[in-house]
C-alpha positions in Angstrom: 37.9 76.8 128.4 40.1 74.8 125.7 38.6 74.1 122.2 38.2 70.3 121.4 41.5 69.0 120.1 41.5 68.7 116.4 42.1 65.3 114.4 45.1 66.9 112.8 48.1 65.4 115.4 50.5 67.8 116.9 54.3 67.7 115.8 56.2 66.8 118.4 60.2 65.7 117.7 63.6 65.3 118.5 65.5 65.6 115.0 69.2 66.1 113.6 68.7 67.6 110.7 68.2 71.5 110.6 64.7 72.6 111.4 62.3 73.6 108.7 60.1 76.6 109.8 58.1 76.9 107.4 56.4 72.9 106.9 56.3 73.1 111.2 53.9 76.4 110.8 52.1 75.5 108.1 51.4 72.0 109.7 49.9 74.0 112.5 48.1 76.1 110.3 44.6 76.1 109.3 41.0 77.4 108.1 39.9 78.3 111.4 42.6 79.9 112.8 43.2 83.5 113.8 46.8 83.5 114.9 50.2 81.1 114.6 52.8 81.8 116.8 56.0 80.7 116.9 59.4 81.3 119.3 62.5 80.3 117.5 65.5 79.6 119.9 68.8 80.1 117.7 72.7 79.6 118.1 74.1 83.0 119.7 77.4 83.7 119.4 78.1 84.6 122.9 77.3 83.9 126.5 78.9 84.8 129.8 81.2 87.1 128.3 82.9 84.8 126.3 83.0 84.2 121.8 81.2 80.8 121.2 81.8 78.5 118.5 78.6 76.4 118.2 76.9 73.9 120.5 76.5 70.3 120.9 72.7 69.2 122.2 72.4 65.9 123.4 69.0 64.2 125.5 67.6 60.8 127.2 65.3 61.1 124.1 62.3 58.5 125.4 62.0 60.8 128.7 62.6 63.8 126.7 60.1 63.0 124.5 57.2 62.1 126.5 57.7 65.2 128.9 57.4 67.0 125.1 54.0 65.3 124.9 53.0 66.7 128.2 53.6 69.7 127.6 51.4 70.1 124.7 49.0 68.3 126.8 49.4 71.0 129.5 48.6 73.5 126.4 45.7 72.1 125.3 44.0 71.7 129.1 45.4 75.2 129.7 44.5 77.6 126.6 42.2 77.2 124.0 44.4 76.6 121.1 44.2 74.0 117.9 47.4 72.8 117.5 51.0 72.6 118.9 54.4 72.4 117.1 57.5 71.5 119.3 60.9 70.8 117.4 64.1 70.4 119.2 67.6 69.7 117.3 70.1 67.8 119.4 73.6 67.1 117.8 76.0 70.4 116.8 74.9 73.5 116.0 76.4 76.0 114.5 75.7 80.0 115.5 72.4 80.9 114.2 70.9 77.8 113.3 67.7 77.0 115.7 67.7 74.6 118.3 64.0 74.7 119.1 61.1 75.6 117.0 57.9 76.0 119.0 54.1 76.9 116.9 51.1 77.2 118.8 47.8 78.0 116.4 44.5 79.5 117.9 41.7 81.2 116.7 42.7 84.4 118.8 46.2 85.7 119.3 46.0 86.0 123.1 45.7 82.0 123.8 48.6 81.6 120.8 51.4 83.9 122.6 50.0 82.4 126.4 50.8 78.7 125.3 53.9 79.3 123.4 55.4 81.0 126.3 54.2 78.6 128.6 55.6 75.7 126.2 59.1 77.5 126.2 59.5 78.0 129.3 58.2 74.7 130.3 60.4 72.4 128.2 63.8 74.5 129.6 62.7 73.4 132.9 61.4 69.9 132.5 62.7 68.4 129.5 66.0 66.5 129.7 67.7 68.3 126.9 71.4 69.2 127.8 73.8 71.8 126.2 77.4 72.0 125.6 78.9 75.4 124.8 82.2 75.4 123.1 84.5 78.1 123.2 88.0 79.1 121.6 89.3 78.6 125.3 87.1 75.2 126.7 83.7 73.8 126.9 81.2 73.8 129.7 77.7 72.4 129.9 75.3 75.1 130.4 73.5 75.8 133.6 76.7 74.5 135.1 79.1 75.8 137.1 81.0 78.6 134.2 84.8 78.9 135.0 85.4 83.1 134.7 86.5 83.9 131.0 90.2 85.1 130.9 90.7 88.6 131.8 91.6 88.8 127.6 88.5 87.4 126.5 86.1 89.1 128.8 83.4 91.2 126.8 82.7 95.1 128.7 79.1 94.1 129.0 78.5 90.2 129.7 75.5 88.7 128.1 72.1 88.8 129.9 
């Protein structure tokens, strides 16, 4: 059963400027809660085998945003949580700067680490949010079709 939503608001947003961890889990953050946790999706420097230099994240914001709002709507019907924190950066990123900030606070940790999975998962496969990786040979958008890396560039082990 989920716990009444509280009068403090979620934080929900699309924003350009580098995400601040620490006012999103404090926002989320409060007297009567047991656990706050948080995924942090960074910049790697890699992916299929191949050096990247940084990312560009663009969206159809207005959709992107209100499937953002039904997610932590999902959340709160799903697990009894208190609040929700969902930051995504669009615009370039550079290799370990965060793309997506997610904080889900509870009064017990099971029902925080449940609805911050769920949220993750949920917003790579429903939010309009698209990436372009750049390497020192091209770009592709991800989840695309990858052209194979240059025999020269390939790593031993590609990334998982």
């Amino acid at each position: 059963m989920a716990m009444k939503k509280a009068p403090q608001p979620d934080l929900l947003a699309l924003v350009l400027d580098p995400i601040d961890h620490v006012s999103i889990t404090q926002h989320v953050r409060a007297a009567e809660d047991g656990a706050v946790v948080t995924f942090d999706g960074c910049v790697r420097n890699h992916s299929q085998g191949r050096g990247t230099l940084y990312l560009d994240y663009e969206a159809y914001e207005t959709m992107a945003l209100a499937k953002i709002r039904e997610i932590a709507e999902q959340l709160h019907e799903k697990f009894p949580i208190h609040l929700v924190a969902i930051v995504h950066r669009l615009g370039r990123l550079q290799i370990g700067e965060t793309s997506v900030y997610i904080a889900v606070s509870s009064e017990h940790r099971p029902a925080a680490f449940e609805a911050c999975r769920y949220a993750i998962d949920t917003l790579k496969r429903t939010v309009p949010i698209w990436k372009k990786e750049y390497f020192e040979d091209g770009a592709v958008w991800a989840d695309g079709e990858m052209p194979p890396a240059p025999p020269e560039t390939r790593a031993a082990n590609p990334a998982s």
